[in-house]
C-alpha positions in Angstrom: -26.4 -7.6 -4.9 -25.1 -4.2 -3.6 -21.8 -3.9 -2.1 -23.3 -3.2 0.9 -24.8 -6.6 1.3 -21.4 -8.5 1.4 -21.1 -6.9 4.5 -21.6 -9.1 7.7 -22.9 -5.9 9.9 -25.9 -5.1 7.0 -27.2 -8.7 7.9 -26.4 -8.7 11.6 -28.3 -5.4 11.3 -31.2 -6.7 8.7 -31.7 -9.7 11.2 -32.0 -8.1 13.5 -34.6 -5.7 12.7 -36.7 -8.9 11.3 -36.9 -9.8 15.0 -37.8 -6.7 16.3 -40.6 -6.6 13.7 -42.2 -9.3 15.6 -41.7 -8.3 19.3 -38.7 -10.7 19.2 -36.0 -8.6 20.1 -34.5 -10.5 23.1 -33.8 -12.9 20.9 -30.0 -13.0 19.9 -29.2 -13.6 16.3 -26.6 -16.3 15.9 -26.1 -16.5 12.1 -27.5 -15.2 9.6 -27.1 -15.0 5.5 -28.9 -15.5 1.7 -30.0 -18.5 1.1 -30.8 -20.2 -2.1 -28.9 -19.7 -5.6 -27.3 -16.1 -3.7 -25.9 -18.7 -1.4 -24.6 -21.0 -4.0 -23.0 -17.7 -6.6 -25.7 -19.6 -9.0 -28.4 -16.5 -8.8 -29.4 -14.9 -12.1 -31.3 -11.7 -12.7 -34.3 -12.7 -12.0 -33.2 -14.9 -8.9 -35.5 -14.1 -5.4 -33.6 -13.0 -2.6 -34.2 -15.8 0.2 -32.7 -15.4 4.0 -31.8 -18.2 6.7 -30.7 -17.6 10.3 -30.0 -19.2 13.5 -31.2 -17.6 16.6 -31.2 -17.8 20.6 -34.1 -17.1 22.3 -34.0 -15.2 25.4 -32.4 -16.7 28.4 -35.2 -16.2 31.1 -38.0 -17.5 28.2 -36.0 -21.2 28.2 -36.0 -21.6 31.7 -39.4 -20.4 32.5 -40.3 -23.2 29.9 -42.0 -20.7 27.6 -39.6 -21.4 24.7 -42.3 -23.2 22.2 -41.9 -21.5 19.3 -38.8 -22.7 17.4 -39.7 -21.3 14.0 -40.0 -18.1 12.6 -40.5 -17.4 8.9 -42.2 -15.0 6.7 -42.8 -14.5 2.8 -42.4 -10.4 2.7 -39.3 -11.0 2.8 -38.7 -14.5 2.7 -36.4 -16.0 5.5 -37.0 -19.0 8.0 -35.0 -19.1 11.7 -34.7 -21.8 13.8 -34.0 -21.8 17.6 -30.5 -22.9 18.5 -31.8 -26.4 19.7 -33.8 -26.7 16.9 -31.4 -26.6 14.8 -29.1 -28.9 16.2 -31.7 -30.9 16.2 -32.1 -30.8 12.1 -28.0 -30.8 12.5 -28.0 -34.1 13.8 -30.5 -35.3 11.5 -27.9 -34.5 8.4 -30.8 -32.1 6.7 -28.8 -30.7 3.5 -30.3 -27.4 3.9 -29.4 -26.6 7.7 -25.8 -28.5 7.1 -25.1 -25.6 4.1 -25.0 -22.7 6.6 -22.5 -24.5 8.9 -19.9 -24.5 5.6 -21.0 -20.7 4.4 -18.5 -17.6 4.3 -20.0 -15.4 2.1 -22.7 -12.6 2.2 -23.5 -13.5 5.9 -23.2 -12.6 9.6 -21.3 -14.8 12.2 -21.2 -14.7 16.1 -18.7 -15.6 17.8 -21.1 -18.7 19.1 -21.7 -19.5 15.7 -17.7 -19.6 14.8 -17.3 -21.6 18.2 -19.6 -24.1 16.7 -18.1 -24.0 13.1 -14.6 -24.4 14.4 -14.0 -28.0 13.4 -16.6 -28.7 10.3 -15.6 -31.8 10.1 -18.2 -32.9 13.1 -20.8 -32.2 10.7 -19.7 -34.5 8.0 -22.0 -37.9 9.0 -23.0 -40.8 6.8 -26.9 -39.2 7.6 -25.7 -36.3 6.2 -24.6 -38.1 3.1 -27.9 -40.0 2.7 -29.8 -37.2 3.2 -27.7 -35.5 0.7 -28.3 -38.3 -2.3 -31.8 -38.7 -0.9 -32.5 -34.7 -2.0 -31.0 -35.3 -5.0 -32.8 -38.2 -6.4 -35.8 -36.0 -5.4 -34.8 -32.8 -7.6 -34.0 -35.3 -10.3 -37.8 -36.5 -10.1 -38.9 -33.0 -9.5 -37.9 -32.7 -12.6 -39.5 -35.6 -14.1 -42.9 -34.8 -12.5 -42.6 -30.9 -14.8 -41.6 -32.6 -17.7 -44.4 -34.9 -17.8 -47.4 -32.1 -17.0 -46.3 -30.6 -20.3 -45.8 -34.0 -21.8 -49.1 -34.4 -23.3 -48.5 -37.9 -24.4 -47.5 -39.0 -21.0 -50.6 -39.9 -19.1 -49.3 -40.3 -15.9 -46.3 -39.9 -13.7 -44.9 -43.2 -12.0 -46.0 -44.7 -8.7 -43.4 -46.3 -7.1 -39.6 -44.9 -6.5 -37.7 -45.9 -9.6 -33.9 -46.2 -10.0 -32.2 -43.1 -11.2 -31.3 -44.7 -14.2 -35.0 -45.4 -15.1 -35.7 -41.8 -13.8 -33.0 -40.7 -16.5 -34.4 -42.4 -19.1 -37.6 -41.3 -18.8 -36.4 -37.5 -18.8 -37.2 -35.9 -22.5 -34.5 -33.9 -24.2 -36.3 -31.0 -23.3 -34.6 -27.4 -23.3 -37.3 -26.4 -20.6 -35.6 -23.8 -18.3 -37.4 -25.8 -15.3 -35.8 -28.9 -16.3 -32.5 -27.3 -16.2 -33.0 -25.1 -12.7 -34.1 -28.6 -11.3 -31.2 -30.9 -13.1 -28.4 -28.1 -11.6 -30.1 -28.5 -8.3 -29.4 -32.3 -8.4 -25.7 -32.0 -10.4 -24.9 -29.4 -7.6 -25.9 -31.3 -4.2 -24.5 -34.8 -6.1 -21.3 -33.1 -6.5 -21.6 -32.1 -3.0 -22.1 -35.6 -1.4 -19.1 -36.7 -3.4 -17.3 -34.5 -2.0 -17.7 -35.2 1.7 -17.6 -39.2 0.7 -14.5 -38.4 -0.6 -13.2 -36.8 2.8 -13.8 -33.1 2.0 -15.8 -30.3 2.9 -19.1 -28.8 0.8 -18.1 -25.7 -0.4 -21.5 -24.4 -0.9 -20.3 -20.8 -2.3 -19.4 -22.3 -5.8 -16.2 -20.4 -7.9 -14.5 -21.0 -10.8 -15.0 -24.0 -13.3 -17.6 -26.0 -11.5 -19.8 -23.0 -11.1 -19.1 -21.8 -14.4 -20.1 -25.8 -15.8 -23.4 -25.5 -13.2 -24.2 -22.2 -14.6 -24.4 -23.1 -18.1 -26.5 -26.5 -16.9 -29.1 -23.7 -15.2 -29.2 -21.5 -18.4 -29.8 -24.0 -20.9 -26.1 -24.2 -22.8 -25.3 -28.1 -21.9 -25.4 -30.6 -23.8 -28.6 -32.6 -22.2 -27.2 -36.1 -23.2 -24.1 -35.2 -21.4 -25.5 -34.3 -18.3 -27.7 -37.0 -17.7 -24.6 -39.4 -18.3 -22.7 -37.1 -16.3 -25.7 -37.5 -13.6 -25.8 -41.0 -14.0 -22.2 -41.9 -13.3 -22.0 -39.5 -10.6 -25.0 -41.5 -8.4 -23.7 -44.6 -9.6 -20.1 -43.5 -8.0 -21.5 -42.2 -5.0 -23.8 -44.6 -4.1 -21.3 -47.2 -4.0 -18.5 -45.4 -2.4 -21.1 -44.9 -0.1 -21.6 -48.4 0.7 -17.9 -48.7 1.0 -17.5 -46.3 3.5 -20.4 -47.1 5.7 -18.8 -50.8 5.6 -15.5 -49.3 7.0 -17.2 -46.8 9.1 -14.8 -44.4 8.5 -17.4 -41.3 8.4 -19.7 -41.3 11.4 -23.2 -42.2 11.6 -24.3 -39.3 13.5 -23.5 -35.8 13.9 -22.4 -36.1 17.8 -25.2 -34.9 19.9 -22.6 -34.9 23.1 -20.7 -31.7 21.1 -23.7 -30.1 20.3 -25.1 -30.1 23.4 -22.0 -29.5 24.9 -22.3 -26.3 22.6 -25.9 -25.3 23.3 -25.3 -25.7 27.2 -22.0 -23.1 26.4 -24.3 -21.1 24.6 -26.8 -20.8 27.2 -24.2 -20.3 29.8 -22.7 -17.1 27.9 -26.0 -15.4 27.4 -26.5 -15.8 31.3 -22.7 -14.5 31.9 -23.4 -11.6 29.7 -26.8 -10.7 31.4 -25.3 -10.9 34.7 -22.3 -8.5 34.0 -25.1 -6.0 33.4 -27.1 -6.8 36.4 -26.9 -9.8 39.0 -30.2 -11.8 39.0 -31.7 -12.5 42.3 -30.9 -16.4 43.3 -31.8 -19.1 46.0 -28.5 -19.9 48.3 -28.0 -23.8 49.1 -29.3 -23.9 52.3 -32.9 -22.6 50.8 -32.5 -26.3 49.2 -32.5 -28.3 52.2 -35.8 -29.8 53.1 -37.2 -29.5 56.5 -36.9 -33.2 57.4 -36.3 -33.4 61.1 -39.2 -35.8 62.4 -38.6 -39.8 61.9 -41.5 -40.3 59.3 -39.9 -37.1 57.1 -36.6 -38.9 57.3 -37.6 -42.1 56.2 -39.7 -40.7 52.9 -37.0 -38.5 52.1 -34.9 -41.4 52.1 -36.9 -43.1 49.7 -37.2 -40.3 47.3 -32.7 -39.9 47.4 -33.1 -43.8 47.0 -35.4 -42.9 44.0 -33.2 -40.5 42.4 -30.3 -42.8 42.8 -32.0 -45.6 41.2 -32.9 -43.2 38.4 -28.6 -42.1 38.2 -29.8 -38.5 38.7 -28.6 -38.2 42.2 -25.7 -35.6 41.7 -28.1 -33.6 38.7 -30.9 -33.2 41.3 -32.3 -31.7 44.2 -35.8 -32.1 46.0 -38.2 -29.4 46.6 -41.2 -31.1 47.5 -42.8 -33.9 49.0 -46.7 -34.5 49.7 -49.3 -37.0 50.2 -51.4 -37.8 48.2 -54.5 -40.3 47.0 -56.7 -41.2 49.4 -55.2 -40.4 52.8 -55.2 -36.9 51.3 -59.2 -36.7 50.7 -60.1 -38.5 54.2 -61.2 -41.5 52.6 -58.5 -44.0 53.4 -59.5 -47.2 55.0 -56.3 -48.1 56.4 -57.3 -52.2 56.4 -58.3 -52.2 53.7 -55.3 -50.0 51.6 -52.6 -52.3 53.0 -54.7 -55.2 51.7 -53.8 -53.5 48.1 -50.6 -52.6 48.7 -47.1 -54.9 48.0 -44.7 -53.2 50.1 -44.1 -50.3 52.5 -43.6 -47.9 50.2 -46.7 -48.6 48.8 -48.8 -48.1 52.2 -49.6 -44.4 51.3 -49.4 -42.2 47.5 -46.4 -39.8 47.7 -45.8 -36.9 45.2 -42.5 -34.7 45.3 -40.6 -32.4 43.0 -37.3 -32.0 42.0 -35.2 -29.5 40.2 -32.7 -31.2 37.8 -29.2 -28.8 37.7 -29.7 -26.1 35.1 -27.0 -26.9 32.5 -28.6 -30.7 32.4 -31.9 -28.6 31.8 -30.4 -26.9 29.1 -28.5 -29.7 27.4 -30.1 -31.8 24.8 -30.3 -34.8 27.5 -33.5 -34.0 28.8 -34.1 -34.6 32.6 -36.8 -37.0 33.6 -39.9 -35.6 33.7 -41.5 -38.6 36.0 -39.9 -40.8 37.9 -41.3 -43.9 40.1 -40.3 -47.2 41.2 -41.1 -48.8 38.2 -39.2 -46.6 35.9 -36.4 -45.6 37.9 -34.0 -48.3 35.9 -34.9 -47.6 32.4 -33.8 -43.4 33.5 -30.8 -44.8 34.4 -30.0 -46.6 31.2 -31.3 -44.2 29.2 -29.5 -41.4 30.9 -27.7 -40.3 27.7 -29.7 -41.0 25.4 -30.5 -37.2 24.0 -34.3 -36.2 23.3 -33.3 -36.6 19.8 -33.2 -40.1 20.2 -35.3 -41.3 22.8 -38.4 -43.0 21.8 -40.4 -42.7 25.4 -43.3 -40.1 25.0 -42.7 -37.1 27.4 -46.1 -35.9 27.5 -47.6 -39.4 28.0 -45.0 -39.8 30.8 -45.8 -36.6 32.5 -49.8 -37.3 32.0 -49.3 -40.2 34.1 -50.0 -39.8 37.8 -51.9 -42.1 38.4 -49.2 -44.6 39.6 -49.4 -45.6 43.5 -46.6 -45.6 45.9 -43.9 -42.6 45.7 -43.4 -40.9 42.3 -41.4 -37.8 41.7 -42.0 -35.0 38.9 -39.1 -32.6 37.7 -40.4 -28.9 38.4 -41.2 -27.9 34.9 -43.3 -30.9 34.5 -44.9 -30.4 37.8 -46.0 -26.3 37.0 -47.2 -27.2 33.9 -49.8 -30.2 35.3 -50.5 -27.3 37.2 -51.3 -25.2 34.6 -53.3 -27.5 32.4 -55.8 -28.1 35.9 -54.3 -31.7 36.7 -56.2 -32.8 39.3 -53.7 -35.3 41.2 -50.8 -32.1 41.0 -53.8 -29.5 42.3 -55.1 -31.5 45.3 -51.7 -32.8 46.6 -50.6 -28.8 47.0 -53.2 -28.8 49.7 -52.2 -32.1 51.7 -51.5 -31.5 55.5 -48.0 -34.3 55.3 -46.0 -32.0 53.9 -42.4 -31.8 53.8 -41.2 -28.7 51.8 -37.7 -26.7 51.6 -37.5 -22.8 51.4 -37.6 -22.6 47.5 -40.9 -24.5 47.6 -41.9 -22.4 50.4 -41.4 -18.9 48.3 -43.8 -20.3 45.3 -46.6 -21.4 47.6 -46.1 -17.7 49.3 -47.5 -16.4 46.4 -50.9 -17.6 47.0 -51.6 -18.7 43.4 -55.1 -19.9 42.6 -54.8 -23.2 40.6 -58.6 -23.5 40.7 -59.2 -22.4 37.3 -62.1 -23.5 34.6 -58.8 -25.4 33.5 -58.9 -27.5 37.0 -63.2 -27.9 36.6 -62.8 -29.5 33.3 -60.1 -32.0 33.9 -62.4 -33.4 37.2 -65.4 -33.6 34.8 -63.2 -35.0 31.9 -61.6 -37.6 33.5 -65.1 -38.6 35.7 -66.5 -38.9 32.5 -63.4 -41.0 31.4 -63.7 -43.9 34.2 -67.6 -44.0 34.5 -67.3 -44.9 30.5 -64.6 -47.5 31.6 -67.0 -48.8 34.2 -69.5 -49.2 32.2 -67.9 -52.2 30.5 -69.5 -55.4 31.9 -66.6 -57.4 30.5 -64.7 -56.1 33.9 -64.5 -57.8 37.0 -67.3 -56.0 39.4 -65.0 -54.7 41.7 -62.6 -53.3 39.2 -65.8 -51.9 38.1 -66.4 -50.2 41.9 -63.1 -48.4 42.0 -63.6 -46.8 38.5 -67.3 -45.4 39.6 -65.3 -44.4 43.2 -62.6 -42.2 41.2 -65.7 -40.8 38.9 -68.1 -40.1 41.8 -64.8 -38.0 43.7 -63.3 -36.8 41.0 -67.1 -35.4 40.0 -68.3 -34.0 43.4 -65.0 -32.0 43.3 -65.7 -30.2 40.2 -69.5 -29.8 41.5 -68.3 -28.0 44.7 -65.7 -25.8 42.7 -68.7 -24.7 40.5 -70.8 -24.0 43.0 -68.2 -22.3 45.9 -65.2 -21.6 43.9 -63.7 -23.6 46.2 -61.8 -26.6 46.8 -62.7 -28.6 50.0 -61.8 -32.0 50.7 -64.5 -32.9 52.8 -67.7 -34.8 51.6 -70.9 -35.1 53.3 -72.0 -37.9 55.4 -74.2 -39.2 52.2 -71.6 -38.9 50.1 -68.7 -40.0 51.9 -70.2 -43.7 52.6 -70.9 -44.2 48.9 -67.4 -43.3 48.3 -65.8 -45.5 51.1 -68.4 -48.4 49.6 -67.1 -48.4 46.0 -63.8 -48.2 47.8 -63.8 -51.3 49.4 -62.9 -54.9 48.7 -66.2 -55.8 49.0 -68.4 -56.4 46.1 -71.4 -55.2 45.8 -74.6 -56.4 44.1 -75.1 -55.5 40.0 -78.4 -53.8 41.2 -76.6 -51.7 43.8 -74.1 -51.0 41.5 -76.1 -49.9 38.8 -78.5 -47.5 40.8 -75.1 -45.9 41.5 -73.6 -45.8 38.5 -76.6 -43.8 37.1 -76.5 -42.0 39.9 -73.2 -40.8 38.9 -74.2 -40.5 35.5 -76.8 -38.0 36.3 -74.8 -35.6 38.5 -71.3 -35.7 35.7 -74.7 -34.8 33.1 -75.9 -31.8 35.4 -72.2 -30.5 35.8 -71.6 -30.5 31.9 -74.8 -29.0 31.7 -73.7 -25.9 34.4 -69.9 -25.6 32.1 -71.9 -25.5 28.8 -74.0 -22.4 30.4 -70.5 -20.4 31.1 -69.5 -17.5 29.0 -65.9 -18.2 30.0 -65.9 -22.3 28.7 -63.9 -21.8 25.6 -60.6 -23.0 24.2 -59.4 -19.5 24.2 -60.3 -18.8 27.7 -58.5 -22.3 28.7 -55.9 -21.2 27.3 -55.5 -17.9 28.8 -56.0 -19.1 32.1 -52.9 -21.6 31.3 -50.7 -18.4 30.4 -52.0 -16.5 33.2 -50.7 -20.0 35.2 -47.5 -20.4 33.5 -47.0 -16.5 34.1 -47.4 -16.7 37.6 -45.1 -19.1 38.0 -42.0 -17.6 35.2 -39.9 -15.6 38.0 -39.9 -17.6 40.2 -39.1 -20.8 38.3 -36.1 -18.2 36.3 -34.5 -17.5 39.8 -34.8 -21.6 41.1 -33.3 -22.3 37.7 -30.4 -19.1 37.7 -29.6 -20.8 41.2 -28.4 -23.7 40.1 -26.3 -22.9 36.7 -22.7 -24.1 36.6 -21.0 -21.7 34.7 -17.6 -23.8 34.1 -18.1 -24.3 30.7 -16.9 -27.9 28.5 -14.4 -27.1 26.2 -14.8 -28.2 22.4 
């Protein structure tokens, strides 16, 4: 190493050029130092020089939603950063190698976000942290096992099944094979470590003195073998069980708290928004742009529903409502009104209602993830999951958000909503046109922009999903009539896409013909098998003659889907950046 690379500007510096390399450079470098033996002051001569950083992206990328990429490495030169929430995310999961950083002083560069989030190290120190800890180093231990015994030509295979250290030991050969060694002061080194924090200190990571010069000799070959794999030995056996003792006591937590490091992510985000609007204000909605324009009796009443909705859900004081339109069949002029409240439970199940909310920006950017759906039926489990972080929840976002098929009221969280939008969801598409509308001024601004959502995106879902339920319907195991409604959603669902082909257009209007085999499959009534199976290949032919017509398009390609998506998600960035500057609170926690 050079003596300029023990200064903390030459990686500040270094880091951030990396960025700028790869058109990254609104990203703001957090942390960044060597990794690997540099780390450790257990490099030789021939040792590579590794880097690892933490970085924020860009403030107006996170609340756009755009903020996928969490990663980014490279091998010429070799480093790895990780996004600030991605890294708390392998934080709380006590991985060894993203917990090392948080206890590192030497050859690196710290922000003053980073020294925020180092100021009590302690938080770090978890009984996941520990396992992972003795987890990594019975694996370097059989790392080393598995090198000895490809140049073992008498051993014929390694072992199948996990083995207790002590076997593991055994089996090692007295070898002086350098590899051996590197991988035996790997496991010495991160044992030692574990011990420590069981023992209620801190991993010191930068190794000095005694113990580095004993780990030194391990990796150059001058210990005595027999030695160290007592030594090794002893040390697992003392650690496990001191860790079983102290998880018995529960005197080391279980978890790394997510509460403090969202509490620090939300600070994080709430600096970088201070510090960009010191240099210039951002454009931003004022409250009364958030009030909906709910004067007539029927508005009242459904916007009731929806504050019910969001109180049921505990989101009440994190929330406010954009958005609210009908939807389902009242929307498409195919409602039977008999025959709907026949179907229907309650009153709020008379007609399909979609809206939108906004959740407040710091919840957006905390690691307690709004809801991305809410309805009736799930309203209760939001509430009781309200802080349960996104590191911990089981419930599948996507599958959640994919799901609007639900009747009654249901409400989406914006983000959610402009990406179903993006991705050509049919229910999120068609309910932007209905005429029972209630909508506040934000809303007002993004549907002044006039975007066209009928994309090849919006084609293909109406043909994927016709193809979908005449499959479904095609299962005589059904009842008849459950049968119906399926071939009713395909036949729509595949006209729609037919007309958008052919016009470019999205009209919800059918012709006479068609709209009185639609309002039959609709019904209660059941139809005869023979009547039902002349239109069920009737169907069949015309979802066959539209995936004919999207197979003939130049443009019907995954690259060109996903274009249009971007093109989507682009149109909506500003404005969803200003809705979500609007709402920051930027009274920080303290830590």
């Amino acid at each position: 190493m050079t003596s300029l690379e023990t200064d903390p500007i030459f990686y500040k510096n270094f880091s951030e050029e990396l960025l700028k390399k790869r058109n990254e450079q609104d990203n703001k470098i957090l942390f960044f130092s060597v990794a690997g033996s540099h780390s450790f002051n257990l490099n030789v001569e021939t040792s590579d020089s590794d880097y690892f950083g933490v970085y924020s992206s860009d403030l107006d990328k996170i609340l756009s939603g755009n903020n996928k990429v969490q990663t980014l490495d490279c091998h010429d030169p070799d480093y790895v950063l990780f996004e600030a929430e991605k890294f708390c995310e392998l934080i709380y999961k006590g991985n060894p190698k993203l917990i090392e950083p948080l206890f590192s002083n030497y050859l690196c560069y710290q922000s003053n976000d980073w020294l925020d989030l180092i100021k009590d190290r302690k938080r770090f120190i978890s009984l996941s942290a520990i396992r992972h800890y003795l987890s990594y180093a019975k694996f370097t231990l059989m790392d080393a096992i598995k090198i000895k015994e490809q140049s073992d030509k008498q051993k014929k295979q390694q072992p199948q099944q996990e083995e207790s250290v002590s076997t593991l030991l055994n089996n090692l050969s007295l070898s002086s094979n350098h590899s051996h060694h590197k991988k035996l002061y790997h496991t010495l080194r991160i044992l030692l470590e574990a011990n420590r924090m069981i023992e209620g200190g801190q991993p010191l990571v930068y190794l000095t003195g005694s113990e580095r010069d004993r780990i030194m000799d391990i990796r150059l070959g001058k210990s005595n073998i027999e030695t160290l794999l007592k030594e090794i030995n002893d040390l697992f056996e003392q650690s496990e069980k001191r860790y079983d003792e102290i998880k018995e006591s529960n005197s080391i937590q279980q978890v790394c708290s997510v509460e403090f490091l969202s509490d620090w992510l939300v600070n994080l985000r709430i600096n970088s928004f201070i510090e960009s609007e010191s240099i210039k204000e951002s454009i931003k909605f004022k409250s009364s742009d958030f009030i909906l324009d709910g004067n007539e009796p029927w508005k009242k009443d459904i916007i009731s529903k929806y504050k019910q909705l969001l109180k049921d859900s505990g989101i009440e004081d994190d929330a406010h409502l954009l958005m609210i339109k009908s939807s389902g069949s009242h929307s498409h002029g195919l409602n039977d009104d008999d025959n709907d409240n026949n179907n229907n439970d309650d009153d709020d199940e008379s007609k399909d209602w979609i809206g939108v909310y906004v959740s407040n920006t710091n919840r957006y950017l905390s690691l307690y993830t709004p809801p991305t759906r809410i309805d009736k039926h799930n309203s209760n489990q939001h509430k009781n999951n309200g802080k349960i972080s996104k590191f911990e929840s089981t419930t599948s976002t996507a599958a959640e958000q994919r799901d609007t098929y639900v009747r009654g009221i249901q409400l989406f969280e914006v983000g959610s909503f402009l990406s179903l939008l993006e991705l050509g969801n049919h229910r999120a598409v068609e309910c932007l046109n209905s005429k029972e509308s209630i909508e506040s001024l934000c809303w007002k601004e993004l549907i002044s922009k006039n975007i066209n959502y009928n994309s090849l995106n919006l084609i293909m879902h109406y043909w994927g999903v016709s193809q979908g339920n005449i499959g479904k319907a095609q299962n005589s195991k059904l009842p008849l009539i459950q049968r119906q409604k399926l071939l009713y959603h395909s036949l729509r669902l595949i006209l729609y896409a037919k007309s958008l082909l052919e016009s470019k257009s999205l009209l919800f209007e059918f012709n006479e013909k068609d709209k009185l085999k639609l309002l039959l499959l609709k019904s209660n009534k059941e139809m005869d098998i023979e009547q039902f199976n002349q239109m069920y290949n009737e169907i069949k032919e015309t979802i066959s003659q539209v995936g004919n017509l999207l197979s003939k398009k130049e443009d019907n390609n995954t690259k060109q889907k996903k274009e249009n998506n971007l093109n989507l998600k682009n149109s909506h960035s500003d404005w969803l950046v200003k809705l979500r500057k609007s709402l920051i609170t930027t009274t920080t926690n303290t830590q």
